[in-house]
C-alpha positions in Angstrom: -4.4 -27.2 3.0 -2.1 -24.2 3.8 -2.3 -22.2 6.2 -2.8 -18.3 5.9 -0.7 -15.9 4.1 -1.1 -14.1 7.6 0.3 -16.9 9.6 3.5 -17.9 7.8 6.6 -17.0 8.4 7.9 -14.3 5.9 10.9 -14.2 3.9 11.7 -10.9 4.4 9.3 -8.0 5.9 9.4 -4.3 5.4 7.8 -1.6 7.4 7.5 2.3 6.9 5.4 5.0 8.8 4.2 7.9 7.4 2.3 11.0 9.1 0.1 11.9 6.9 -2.2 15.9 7.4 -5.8 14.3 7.4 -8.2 12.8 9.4 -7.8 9.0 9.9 -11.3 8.3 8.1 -10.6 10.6 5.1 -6.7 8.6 4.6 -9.2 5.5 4.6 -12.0 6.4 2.8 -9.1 7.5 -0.2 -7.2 3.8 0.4 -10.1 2.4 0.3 -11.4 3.4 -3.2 -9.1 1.6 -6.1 -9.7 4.2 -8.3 -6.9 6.2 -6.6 -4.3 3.2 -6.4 -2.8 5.2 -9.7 -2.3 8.7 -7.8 0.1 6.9 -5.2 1.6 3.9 -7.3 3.7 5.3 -10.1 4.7 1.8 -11.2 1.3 0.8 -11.8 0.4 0.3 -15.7 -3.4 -1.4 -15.3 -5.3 -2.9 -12.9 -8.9 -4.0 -12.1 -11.5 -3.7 -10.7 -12.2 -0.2 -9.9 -14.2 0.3 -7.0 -14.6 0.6 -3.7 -12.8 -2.2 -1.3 -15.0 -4.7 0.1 -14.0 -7.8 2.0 -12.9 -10.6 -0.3 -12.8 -8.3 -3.1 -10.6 -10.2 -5.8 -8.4 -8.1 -8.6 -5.4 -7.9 -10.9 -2.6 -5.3 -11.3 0.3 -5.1 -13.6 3.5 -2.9 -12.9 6.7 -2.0 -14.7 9.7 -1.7 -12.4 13.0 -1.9 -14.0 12.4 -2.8 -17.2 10.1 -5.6 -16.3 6.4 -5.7 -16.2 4.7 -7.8 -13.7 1.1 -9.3 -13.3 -0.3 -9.9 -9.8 -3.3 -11.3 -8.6 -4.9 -9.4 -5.2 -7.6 -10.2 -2.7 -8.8 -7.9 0.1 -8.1 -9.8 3.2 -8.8 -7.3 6.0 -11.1 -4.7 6.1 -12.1 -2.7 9.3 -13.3 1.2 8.6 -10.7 3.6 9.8 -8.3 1.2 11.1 -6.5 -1.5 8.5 -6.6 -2.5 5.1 -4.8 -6.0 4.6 -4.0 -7.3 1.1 -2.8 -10.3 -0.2 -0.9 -10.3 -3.7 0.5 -13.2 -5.3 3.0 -13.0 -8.1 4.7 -15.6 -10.6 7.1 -16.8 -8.1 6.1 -15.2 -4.5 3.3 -13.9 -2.2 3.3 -10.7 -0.3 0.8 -8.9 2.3 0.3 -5.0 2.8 -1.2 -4.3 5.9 -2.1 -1.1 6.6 -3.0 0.3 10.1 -4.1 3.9 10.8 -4.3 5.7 13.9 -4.6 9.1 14.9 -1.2 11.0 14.6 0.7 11.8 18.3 0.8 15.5 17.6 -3.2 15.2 18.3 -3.9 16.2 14.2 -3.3 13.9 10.9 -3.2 10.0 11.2 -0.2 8.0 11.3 0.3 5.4 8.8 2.1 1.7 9.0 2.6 0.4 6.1 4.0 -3.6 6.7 4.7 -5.7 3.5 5.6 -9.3 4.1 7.0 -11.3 1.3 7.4 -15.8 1.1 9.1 -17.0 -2.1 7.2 -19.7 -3.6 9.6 -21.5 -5.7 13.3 -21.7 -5.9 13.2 -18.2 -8.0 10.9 -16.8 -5.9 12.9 -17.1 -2.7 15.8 -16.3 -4.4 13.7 -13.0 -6.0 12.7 -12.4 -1.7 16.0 -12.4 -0.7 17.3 -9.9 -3.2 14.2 -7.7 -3.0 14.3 -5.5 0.4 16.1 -2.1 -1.2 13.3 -2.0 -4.0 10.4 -2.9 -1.8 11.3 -0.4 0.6 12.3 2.0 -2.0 8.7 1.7 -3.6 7.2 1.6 -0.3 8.8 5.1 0.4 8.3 6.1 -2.6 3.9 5.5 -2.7 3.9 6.6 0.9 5.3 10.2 0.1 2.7 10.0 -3.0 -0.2 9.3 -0.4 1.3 12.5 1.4 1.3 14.5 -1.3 -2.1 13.8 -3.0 -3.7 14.2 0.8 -1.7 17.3 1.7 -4.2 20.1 2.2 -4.6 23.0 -0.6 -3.0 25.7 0.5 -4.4 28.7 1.8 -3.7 31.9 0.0 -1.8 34.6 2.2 -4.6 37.4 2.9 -3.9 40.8 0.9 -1.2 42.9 3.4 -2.7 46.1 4.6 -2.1 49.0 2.4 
């Protein structure tokens, strides 16, 4: 049997943080729900199911990044309320973990966000796909993290009418 994705050595890792202008439980409750994985993932053309996150929960996902599209398996691996979100995703030729962990942000407002992805080729391909794989993972890692900010950044305020 082998072991967990958790406890291997990865082929290459990846890690961002992001500040991000919400509570900690609101940035959760909103990664937590799959229905949004679309608002942050640009890349993403389908995936199932759509629900809330539950531990275990099992799905698919298919994404088109240069030119290609790719199917993924995912399994929720890691799930403590207001803290982490851990996934496992397995492609053709590789496996990969997301864990996210969420605290509240240093400036004493917002949450601050690590984002670690770990990837293992599988096969020949796969670890040669690892190896050559950092600037896009990072790249799309940036790139859904400024998303999350986006979508969570509060409306703002209208200026109040100056005096007359």
């Amino acid at each position: 049997m082998a072991p967990p994705l958790a406890s291997r050595r990865p082929g290459l890792e990846v890690q961002a943080t992001f500040v991000i202008d919400r509570p900690r439980h609101e940035v959760y409750d909103f990664l937590a729900d799959t229905t949004n994985f679309p608002k942050v993932d640009r890349s993403l053309i389908d995936y199932s199911p759509r629900a809330q996150m539950e531990l275990g929960m099992e799905g698919t996902m298919r994404n088109r990044r240069g030119g290609m599209t790719a199917a993924t398996t995912w399994r929720v691996a890691t799930l403590e309320p207001g803290t982490r979100i851990e996934m496992e995703i397995r492609g053709i030729a590789y496996r990969m973990t997301e864990l996210v962990t969420l605290r509240d942000a240093s400036e004493g407002h917002g949450t601050e966000m690590q984002v670690l992805d770990q990837l293992w080729g599988t096969s020949f391909p796969g670890r040669l796909f690892v190896a050559a794989s950092r600037g896009f993972i990072r790249r799309d890692l940036i790139a859904r993290g400024a998303a999350l900010q986006a979508v969570l950044a509060p409306a703002s305020r209208p200026e109040p009418p100056a005096p007359t």
